[in-house]
C-alpha positions as CSV (number, residue, x, y, z in Angstrom):
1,X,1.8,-6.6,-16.1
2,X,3.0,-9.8,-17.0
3,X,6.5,-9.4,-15.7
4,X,4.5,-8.1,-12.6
5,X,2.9,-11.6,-12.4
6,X,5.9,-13.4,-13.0
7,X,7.3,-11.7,-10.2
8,X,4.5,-12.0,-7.7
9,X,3.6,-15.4,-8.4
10,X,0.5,-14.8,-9.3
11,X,-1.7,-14.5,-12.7
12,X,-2.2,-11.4,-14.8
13,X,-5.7,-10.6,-13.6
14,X,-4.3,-10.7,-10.2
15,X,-2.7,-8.2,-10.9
16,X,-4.5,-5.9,-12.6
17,X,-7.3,-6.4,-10.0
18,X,-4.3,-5.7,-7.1
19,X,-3.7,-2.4,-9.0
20,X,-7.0,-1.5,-9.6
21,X,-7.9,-2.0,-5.6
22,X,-9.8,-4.5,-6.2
23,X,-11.2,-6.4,-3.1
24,X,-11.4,-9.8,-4.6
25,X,-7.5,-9.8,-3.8
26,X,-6.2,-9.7,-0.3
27,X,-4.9,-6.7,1.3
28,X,-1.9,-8.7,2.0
29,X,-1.8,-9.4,-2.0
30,X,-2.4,-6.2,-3.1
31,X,0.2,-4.7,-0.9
32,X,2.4,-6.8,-1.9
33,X,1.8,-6.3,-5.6
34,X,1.5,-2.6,-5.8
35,X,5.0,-2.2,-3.6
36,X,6.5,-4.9,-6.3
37,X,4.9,-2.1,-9.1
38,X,6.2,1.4,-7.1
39,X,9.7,-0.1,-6.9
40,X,9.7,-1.0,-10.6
41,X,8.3,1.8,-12.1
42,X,5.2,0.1,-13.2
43,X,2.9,2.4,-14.8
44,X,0.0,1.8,-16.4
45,X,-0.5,2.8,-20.0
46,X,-3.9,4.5,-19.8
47,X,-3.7,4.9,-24.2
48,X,-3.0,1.0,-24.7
49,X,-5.7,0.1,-22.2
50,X,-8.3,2.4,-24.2
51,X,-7.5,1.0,-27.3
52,X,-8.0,-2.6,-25.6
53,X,-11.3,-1.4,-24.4
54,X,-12.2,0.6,-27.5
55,X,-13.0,3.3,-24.8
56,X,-11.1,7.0,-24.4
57,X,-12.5,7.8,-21.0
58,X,-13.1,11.2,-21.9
59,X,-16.5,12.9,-22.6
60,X,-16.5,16.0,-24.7
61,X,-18.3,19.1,-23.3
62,X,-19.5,21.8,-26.2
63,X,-20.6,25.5,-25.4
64,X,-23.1,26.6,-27.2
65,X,-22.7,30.4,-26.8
66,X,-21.0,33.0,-28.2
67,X,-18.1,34.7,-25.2
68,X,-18.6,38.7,-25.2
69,X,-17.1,41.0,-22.6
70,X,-20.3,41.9,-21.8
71,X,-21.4,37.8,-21.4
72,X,-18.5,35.4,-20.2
73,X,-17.6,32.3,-19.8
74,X,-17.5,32.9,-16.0
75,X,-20.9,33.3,-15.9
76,X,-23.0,30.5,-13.7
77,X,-24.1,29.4,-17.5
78,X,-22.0,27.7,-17.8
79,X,-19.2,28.1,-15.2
80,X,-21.7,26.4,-12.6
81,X,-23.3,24.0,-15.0
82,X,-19.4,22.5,-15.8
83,X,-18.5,22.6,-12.1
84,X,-22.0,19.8,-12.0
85,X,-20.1,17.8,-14.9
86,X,-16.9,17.5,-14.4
87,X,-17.5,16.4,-10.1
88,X,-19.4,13.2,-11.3
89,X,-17.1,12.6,-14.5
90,X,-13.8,13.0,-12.8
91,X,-15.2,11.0,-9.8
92,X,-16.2,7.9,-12.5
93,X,-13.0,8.3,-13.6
94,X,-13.3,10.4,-16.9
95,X,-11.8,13.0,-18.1
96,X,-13.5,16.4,-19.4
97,X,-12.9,17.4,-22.9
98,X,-14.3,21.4,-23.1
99,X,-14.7,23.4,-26.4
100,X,-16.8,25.0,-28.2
101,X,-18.4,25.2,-31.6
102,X,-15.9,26.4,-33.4
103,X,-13.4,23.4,-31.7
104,X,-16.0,20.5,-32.2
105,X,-14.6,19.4,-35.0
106,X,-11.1,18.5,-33.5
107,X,-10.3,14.1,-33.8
108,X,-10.1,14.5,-29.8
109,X,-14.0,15.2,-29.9
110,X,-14.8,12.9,-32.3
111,X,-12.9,10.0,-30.2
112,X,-14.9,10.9,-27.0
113,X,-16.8,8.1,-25.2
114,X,-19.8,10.2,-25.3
115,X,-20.9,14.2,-26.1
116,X,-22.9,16.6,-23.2
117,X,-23.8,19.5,-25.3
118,X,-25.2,22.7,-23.4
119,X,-27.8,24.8,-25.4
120,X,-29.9,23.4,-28.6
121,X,-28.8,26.2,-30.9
122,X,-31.6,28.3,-32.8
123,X,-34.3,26.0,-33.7
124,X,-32.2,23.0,-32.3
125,X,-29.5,23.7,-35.2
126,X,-26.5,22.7,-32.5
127,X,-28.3,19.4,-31.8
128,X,-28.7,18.5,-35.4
129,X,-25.1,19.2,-35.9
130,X,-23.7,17.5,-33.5
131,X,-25.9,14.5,-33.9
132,X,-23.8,14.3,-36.8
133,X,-20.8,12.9,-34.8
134,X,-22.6,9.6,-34.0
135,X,-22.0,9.6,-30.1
136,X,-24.3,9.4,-27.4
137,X,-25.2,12.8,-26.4
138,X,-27.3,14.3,-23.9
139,X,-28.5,18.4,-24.2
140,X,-28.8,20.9,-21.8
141,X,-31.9,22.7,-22.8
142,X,-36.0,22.5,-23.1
143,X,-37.3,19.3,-23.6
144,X,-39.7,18.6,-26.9
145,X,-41.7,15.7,-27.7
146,X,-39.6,15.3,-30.7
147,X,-36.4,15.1,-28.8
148,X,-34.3,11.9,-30.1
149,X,-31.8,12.5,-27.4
150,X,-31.8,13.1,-22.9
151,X,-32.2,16.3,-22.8
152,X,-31.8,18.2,-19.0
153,X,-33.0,21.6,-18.2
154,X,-35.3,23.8,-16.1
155,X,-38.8,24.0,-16.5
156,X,-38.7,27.2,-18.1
157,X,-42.5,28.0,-18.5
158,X,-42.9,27.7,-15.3
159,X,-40.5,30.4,-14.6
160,X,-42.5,32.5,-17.5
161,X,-45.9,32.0,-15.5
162,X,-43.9,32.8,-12.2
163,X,-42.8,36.0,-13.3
164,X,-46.1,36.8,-14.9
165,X,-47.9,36.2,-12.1
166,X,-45.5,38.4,-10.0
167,X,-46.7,41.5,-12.8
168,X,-50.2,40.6,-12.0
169,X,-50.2,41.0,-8.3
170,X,-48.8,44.5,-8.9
171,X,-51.2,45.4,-11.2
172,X,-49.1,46.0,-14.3
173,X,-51.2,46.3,-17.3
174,X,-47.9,46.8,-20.1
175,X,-45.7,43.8,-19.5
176,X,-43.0,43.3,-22.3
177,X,-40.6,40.5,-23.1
178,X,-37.1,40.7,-24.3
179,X,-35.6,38.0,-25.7
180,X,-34.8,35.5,-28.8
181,X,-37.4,32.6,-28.7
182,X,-35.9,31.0,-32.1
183,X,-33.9,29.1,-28.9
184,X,-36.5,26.7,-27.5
185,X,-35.7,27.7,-23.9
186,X,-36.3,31.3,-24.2
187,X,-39.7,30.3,-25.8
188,X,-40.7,27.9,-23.5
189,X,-40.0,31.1,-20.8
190,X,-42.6,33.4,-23.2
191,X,-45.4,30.8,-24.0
192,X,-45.6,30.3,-19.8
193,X,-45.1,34.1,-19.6
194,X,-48.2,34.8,-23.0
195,X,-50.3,32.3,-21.7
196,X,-50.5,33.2,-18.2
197,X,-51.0,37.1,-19.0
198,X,-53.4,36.3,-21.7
199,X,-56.1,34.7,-19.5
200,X,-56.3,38.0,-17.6
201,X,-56.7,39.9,-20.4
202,X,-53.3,40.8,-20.7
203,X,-51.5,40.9,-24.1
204,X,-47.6,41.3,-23.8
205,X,-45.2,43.0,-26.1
206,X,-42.4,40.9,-27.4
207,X,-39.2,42.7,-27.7
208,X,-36.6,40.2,-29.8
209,X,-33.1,40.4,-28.9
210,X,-30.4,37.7,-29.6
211,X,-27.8,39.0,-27.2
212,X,-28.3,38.5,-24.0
213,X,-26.0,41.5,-22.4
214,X,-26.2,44.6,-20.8
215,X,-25.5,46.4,-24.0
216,X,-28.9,44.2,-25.4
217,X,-30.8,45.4,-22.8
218,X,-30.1,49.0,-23.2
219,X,-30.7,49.2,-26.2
220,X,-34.4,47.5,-25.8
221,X,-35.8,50.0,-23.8
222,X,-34.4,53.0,-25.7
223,X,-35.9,51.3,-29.0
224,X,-39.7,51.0,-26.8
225,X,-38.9,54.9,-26.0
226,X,-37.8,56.1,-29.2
227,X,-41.4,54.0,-30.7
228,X,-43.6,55.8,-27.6
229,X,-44.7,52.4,-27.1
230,X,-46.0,52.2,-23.1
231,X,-44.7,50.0,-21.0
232,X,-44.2,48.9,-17.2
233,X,-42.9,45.9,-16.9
234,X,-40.2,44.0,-18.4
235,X,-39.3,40.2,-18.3
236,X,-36.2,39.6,-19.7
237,X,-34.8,36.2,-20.6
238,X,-31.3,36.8,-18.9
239,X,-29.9,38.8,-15.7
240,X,-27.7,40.6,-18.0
241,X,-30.5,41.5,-20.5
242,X,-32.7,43.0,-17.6
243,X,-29.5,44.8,-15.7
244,X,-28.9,46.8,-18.9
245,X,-33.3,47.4,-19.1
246,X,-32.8,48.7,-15.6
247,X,-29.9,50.7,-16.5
248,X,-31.9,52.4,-19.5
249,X,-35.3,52.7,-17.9
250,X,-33.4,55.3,-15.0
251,X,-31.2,57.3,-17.8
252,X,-34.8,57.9,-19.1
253,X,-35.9,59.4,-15.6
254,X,-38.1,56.6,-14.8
255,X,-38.3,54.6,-11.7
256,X,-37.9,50.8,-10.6
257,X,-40.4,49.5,-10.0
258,X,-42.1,52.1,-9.3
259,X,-42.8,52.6,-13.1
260,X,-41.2,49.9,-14.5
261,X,-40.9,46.7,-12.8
262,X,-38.2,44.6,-14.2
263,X,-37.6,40.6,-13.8
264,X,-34.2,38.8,-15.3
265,X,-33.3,34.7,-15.3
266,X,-30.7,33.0,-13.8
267,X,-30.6,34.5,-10.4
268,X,-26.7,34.8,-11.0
269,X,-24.6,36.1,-8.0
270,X,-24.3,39.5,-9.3
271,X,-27.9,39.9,-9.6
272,X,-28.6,40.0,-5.3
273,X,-25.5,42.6,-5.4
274,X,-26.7,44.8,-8.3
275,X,-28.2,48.5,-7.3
276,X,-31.4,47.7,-6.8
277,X,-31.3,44.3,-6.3
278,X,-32.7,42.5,-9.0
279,X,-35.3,40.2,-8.8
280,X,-35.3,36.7,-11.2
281,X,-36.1,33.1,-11.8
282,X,-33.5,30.8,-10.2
283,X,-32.2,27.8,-11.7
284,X,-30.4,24.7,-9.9
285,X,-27.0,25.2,-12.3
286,X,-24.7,22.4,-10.6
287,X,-27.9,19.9,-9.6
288,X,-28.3,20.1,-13.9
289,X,-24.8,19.6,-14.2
290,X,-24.7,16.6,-11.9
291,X,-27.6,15.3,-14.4
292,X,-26.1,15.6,-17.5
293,X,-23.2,13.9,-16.0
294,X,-24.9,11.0,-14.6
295,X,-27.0,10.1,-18.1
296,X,-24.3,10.3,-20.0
297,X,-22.2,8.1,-17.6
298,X,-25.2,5.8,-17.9
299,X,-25.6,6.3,-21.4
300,X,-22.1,4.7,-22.5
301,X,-22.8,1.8,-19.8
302,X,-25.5,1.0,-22.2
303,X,-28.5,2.0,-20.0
304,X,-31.7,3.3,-21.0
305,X,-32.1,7.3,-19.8
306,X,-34.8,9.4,-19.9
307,X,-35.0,13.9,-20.0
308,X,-35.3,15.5,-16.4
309,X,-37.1,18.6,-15.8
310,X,-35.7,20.7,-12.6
311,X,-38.1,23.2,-10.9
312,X,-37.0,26.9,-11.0
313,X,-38.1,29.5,-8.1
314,X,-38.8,33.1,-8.5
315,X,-36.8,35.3,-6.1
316,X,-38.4,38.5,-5.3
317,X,-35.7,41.4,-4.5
318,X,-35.8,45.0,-5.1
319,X,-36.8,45.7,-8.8
């Protein structure tokens, strides 16, 4: 840069401004400069100006699930949600670091400007761990009032009321729910879903599952057969869960819905193509991306952020 300057005949800062497209230099200037740098070879040495700035540019994404072939990492959680995050990063100029669990302890991670974790773990265990790295990190998840960090996410009893309101209006009388609430979004989904039911008189059945695949699914509803416990109606915490209830609730000669009604979460893309067409709560995966993005952007500017709640929708299909 100096030896840019030198040639120039200008200062250092000049230059660096010219190079950067700064508009406090002239076109005339900066054209002028940057030709002067393409016919040198100047390039800029992104390492040396991070250690100057004690900054990497580069905010670490972590995964907080466990890939199956039954549950991918192609999914919209969290293909979608990382589409959302790495728009606005890459547009600020950052780069995306992605891993996982098991990679988080890797001295690229730990030299990250700043850490977007997506999912809180069983009882939050992932956010305590990763607190551990000292970097400021905002979580995908369900907000608490205990919540020392940002934390983005849907409002997830909302979608449990929606979905027991929608068993209410077709009279069912046996609703159950499958899923793990040891993670505070899935519990968030059943106290909306318990409390709605329960002031009509209504007292679900909570089936716990911590997979949420087709395989999890199946197996649910052949567990609720094998018992004789009635049922006809099934909330389950993920598309995939409730695909593989559907699945079951026919290979035991039973209708949908006109036995068994059956609601999933997501509203993935598969879940308008599936046979029937499966009805479930819809969540805004790249606006929540876009979020997360944004506060942590804001967070390593030094700025104050707050948690977000985005609204979710239930969409009605065939099941």
């Amino acid at each position: 840069m100096a030896d840019l300057a030198e040639l120039a005949g200008v200062s250092k800062i000049t230059v660096s401004r010219a190079l950067a497209d700064s508009p406090l230099v002239t076109p005339e200037t900066r054209e002028r400069i940057q030709t002067l740098a393409r016919d040198h070879g100047y390039k800029l040495n992104v390492s040396a100006r991070n250690l100057r700035l004690r900054r990497s540019h580069t905010v670490a994404v972590i995964v907080e699930m466990k890939p199956s072939s039954d549950r991918t990492m192609l999914d919209p959680y969290p293909l979608t949600l990382l589409g959302g995050i790495a728009q606005e990063l890459t547009a600020a100029g950052y780069s995306v670091l992605l891993t996982t669990r098991q990679g988080a302890a890797a001295a690229a991670v730990q030299a990250a400007d700043g850490l977007i974790l997506l999912g809180q773990g069983v009882r939050q265990d992932a956010v305590r761990r990763f607190d551990k790295l000292g970097l400021p990190m905002v979580v995908w998840g369900a907000h608490g009032e205990e919540d020392a960090h940002a934390v983005v996410g849907s409002d997830n009893r909302m979608g449990g009321r929606l979905v027991a309101e929608h068993f209410l209006r077709q009279g069912r009388r046996h609703p159950v729910f499958v899923g793990n609430p040891s993670h505070p979004e899935i519990f968030e989904r059943l106290s909306g879903f318990v409390d709605t039911l329960t002031g009509h008189g209504i007292k679900p059945l909570l089936l716990r599952r911590d997979e949420f695949t087709l395989a999890s699914g199946i197996d649910a509803v052949h567990s609720l057969a094998t018992r004789r416990v009635p049922f006809d109606a099934l909330f389950a915490c993920s598309d995939l869960l409730a695909m593989g209830a559907i699945r079951a609730v026919q290979e035991l000669g039973r209708k949908v819905p006109d036995d068994c009604s059956v609601v999933g979460y997501d509203d993935m893309p598969m879940a308008a193509a599936f046979q029937p067409a499966l009805s479930s709560v819809r969540q805004d995966w790249q606006a929540g991306g876009s979020l997360l993005a944004q506060k942590m952007l804001a967070l390593i500017a030094g700025e104050p952020v707050e948690s977000q709640v985005l609204p979710v929708s239930l969409v009605a299909r065939a099941t």
